[in-house]
PLY file of the C-alpha trace (Angstrom):
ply
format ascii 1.0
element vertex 271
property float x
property float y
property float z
element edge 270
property int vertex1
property int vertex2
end_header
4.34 17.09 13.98
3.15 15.69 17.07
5.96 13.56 17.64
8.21 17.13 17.11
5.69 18.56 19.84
6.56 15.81 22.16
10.23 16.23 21.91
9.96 19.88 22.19
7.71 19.55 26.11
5.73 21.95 24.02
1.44 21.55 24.48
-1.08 21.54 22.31
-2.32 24.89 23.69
1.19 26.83 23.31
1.28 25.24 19.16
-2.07 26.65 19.16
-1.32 30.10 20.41
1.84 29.67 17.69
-0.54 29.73 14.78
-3.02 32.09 16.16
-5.78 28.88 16.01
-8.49 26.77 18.07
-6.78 23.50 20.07
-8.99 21.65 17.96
-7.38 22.72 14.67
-4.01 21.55 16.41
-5.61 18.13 16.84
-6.60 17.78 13.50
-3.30 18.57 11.87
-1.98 16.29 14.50
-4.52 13.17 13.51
-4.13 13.97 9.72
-7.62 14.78 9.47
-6.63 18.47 7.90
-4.17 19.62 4.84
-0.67 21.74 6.58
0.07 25.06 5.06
3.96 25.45 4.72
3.41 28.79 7.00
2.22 26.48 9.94
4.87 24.28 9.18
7.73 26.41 9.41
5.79 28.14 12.16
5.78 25.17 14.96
9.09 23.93 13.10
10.48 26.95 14.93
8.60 26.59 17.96
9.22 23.25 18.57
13.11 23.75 17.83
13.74 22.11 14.52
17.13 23.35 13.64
18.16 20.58 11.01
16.95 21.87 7.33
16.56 18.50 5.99
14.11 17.84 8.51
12.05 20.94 7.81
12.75 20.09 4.04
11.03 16.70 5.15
8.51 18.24 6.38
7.77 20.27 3.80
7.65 17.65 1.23
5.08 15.35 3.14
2.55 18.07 3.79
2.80 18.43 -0.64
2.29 15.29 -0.94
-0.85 15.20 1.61
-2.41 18.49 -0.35
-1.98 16.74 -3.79
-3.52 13.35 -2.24
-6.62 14.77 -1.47
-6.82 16.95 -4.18
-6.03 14.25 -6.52
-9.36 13.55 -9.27
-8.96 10.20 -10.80
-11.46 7.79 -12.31
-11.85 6.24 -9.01
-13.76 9.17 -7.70
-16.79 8.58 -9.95
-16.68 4.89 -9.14
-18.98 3.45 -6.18
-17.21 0.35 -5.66
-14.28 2.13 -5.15
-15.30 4.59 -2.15
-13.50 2.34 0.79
-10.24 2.45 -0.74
-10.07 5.60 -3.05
-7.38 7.25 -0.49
-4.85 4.20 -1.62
-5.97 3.65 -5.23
-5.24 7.42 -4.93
-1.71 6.70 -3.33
-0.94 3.79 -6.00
-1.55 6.35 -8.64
0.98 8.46 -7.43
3.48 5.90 -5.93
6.64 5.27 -7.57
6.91 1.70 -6.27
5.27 -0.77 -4.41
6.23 -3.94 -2.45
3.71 -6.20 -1.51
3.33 -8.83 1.17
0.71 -11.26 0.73
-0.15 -14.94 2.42
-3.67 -15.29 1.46
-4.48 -13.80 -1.46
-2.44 -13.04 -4.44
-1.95 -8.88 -5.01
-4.70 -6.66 -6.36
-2.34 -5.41 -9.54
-1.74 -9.04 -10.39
-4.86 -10.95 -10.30
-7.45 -11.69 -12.69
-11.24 -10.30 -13.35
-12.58 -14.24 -12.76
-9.98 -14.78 -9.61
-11.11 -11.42 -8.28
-15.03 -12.19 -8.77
-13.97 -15.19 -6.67
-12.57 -12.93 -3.98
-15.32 -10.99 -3.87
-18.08 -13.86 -3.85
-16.26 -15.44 -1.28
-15.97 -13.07 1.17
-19.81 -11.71 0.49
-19.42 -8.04 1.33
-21.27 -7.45 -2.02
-24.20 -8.91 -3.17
-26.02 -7.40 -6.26
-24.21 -8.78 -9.63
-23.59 -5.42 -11.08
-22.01 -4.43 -7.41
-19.25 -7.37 -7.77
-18.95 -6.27 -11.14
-17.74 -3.04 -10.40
-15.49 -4.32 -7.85
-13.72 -6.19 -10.69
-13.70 -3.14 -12.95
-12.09 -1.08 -10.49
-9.49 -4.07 -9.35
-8.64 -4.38 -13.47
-8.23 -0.36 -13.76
-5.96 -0.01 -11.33
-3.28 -2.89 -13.41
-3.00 0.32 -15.70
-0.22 1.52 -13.87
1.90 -1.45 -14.29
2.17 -0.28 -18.11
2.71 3.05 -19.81
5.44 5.20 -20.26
5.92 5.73 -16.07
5.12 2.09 -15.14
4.97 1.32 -11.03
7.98 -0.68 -9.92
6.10 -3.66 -8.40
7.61 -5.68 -5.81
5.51 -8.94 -4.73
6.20 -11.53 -2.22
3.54 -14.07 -1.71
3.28 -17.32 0.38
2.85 -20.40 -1.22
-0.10 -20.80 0.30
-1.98 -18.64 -1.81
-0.55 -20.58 -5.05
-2.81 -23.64 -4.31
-5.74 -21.84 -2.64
-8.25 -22.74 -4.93
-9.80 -19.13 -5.19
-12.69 -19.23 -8.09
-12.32 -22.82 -8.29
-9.59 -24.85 -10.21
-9.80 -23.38 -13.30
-9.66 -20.06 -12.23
-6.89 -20.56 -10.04
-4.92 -22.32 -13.26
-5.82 -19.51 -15.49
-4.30 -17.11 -12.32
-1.44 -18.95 -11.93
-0.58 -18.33 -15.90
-1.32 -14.68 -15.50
1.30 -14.59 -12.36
3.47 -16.04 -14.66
2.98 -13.60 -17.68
3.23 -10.71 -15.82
6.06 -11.54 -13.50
8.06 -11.63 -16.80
7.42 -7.17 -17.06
10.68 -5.78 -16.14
9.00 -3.67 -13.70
7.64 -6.45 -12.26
9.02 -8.98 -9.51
7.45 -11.73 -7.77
8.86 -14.44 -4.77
7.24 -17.12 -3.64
8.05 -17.72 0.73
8.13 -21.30 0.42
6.22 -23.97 3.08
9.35 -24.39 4.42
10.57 -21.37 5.33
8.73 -21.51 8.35
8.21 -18.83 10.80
9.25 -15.27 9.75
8.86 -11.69 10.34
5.74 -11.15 8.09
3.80 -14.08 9.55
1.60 -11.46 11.06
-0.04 -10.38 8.25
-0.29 -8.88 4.55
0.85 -5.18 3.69
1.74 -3.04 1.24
4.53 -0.13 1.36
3.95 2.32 -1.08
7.31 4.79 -2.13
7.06 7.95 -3.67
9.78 9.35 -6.25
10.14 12.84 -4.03
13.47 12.13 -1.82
12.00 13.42 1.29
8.59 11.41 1.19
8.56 8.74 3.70
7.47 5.46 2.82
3.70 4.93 3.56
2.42 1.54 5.09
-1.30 0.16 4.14
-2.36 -2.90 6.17
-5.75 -3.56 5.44
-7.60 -6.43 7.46
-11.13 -7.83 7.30
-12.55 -5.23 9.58
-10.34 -2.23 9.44
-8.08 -0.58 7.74
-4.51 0.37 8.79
-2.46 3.62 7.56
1.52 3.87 8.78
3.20 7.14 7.88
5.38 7.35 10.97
8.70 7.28 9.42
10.22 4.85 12.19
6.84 2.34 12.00
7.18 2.29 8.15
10.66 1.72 8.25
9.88 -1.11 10.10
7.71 -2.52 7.54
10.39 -2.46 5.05
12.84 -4.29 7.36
10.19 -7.06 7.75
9.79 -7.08 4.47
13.35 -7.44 3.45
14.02 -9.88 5.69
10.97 -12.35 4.70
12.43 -11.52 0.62
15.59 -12.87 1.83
13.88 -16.51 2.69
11.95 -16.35 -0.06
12.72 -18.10 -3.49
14.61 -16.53 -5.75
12.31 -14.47 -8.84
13.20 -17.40 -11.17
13.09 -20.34 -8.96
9.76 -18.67 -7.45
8.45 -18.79 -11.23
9.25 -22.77 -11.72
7.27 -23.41 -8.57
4.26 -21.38 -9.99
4.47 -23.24 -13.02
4.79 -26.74 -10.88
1.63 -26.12 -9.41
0.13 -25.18 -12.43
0.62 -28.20 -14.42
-0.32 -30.44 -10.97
-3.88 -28.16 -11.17
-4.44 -30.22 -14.48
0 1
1 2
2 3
3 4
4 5
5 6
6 7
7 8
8 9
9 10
10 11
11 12
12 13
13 14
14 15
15 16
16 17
17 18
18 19
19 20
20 21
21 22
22 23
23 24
24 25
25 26
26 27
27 28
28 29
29 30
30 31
31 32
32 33
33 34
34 35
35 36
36 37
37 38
38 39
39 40
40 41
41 42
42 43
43 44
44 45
45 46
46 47
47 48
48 49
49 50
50 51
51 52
52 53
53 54
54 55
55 56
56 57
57 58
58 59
59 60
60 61
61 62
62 63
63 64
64 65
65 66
66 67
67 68
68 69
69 70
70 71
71 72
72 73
73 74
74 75
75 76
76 77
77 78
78 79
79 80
80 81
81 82
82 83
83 84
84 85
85 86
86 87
87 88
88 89
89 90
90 91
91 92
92 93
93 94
94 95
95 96
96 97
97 98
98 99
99 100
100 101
101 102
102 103
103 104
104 105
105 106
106 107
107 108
108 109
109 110
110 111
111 112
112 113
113 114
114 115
115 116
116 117
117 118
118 119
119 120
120 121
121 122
122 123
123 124
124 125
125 126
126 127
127 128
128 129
129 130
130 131
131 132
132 133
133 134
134 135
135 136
136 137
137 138
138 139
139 140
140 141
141 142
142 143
143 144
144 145
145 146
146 147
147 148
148 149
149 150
150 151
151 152
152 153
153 154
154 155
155 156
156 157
157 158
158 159
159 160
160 161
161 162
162 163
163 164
164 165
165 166
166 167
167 168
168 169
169 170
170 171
171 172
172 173
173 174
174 175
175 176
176 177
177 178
178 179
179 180
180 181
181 182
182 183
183 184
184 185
185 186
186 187
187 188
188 189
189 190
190 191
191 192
192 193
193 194
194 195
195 196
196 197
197 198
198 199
199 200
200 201
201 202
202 203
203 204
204 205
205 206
206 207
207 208
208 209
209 210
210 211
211 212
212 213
213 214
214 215
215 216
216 217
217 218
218 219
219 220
220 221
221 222
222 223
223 224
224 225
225 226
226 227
227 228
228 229
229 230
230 231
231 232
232 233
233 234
234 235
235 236
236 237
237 238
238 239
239 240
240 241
241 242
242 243
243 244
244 245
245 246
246 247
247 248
248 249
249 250
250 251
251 252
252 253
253 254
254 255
255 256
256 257
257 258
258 259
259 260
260 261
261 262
262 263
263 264
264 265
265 266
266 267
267 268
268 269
269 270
């Protein structure tokens, strides 16, 4: 909506006035930091000139999807280790697919409980036993969507870095490597390798996932999550770019069943 308000030349004070509300409501809805009614929503639709109904059909649809996020009550709400990320694992639950873009670590939905203890060792953010885990609980629930009768379409591409990154320690990464190949053979499942040599590409920046939903008019949403922060993209344009980057660094990448004989290379070299 804000970029609409741009467009339109219209302020936050006149979109307030529209809906009858405090500048700081307008703000909020503007930041994401508050559900949309569809009666606001057709409301500044009009007053910022939005003649095209797919657009307000758009619209529409991403303010349902928004309500049902927040309202949405999975087992993640009731788990501790879960509260920094319970707005994705929320997200993932309802996504149709996900593609994945990952150079140091391998993806959440495809590792291990012992590679993920590693993870979470390493990097120290939790310390108590039973803390770390619950981290590996939660990272082992959320696989459950790669099964049942409405599986997630899961698209990976990892570097090959993260193939002989000895996460966990040897045999850890050996018994990860089998599981990548295992569950890259799911038919809702795809994995690339980027290979050493491909060299510079348009990912190199760092990892991210896109996560698609099955409504037509939901825009793709971008997580980027870094050490200290992280990233949301639901700008339709930004997330678009995303996907573009990700295409492109698919295209270098090896091809599902080459990427699986280099896995297994490096698995029998780990002996």
């Amino acid at each position: 909506m804000l970029r609409l308000r741009d467009a339109s030349g219209q302020t936050q004070q006149q979109a307030a006035r529209v809906l009858d509300a405090t500048n700081s409501k307008i703000v909020k809805m503007e930041q994401g930091l508050v559900p949309m009614r569809d009666v606001d929503i057709r409301a500044l639709a009009e007053c910022y000139g939005v003649e095209n109904p797919k657009t307000l059909s758009r619209l529409l649809a991403l303010a349902k999807l928004d309500r049902e996020r927040r309202k949405a009550r999975g087992w993640w709400q009731h788990a501790p280790q879960a509260k920094g990320i319970a707005e994705y694992i929320a997200m993932e639950d309802a996504a149709s697919e996900i593609r994945a873009w990952q150079q140091s670590l391998v993806p959440g939905l495809l590792q291990t409980p012992e590679y993920t203890r590693g993870v979470v060792v390493s990097a120290g953010t939790w310390q108590d036993p039973d803390e770390i885990e619950g981290v590996v609980d939660v990272r082992q629930k959320r696989q459950a969507r790669l099964s049942g009768s409405a599986p997630l379409q899961f698209y990976a591409v990892i570097g090959e870095g993260v193939l002989h990154q000895q996460v966990g320690g040897p045999e850890v990464m050996r018994a990860q490597l089998q599981h990548l190949i295992e569950v890259a053979e799911l038919p809702n499942v795809r994995v690339q390798v980027l290979p050493f040599r491909a060299g510079g590409h348009a990912c190199i920046g760092g990892s991210f996932n896109v996560v698609s939903f099955v409504e037509a008019e939901a825009v793709d949403v971008v997580h980027v999550d870094s050490i200290a922060a992280t990233v949301w993209v639901e700008n339709e344009a930004e997330s678009t770019t995303y996907s573009s980057f990700f295409d492109r660094t698919a295209r270098l990448s090896l091809a599902p069943k080459d990427s699986l004989r280099l896995i297994e290379s490096i698995y029998e070299d780990m002996r």
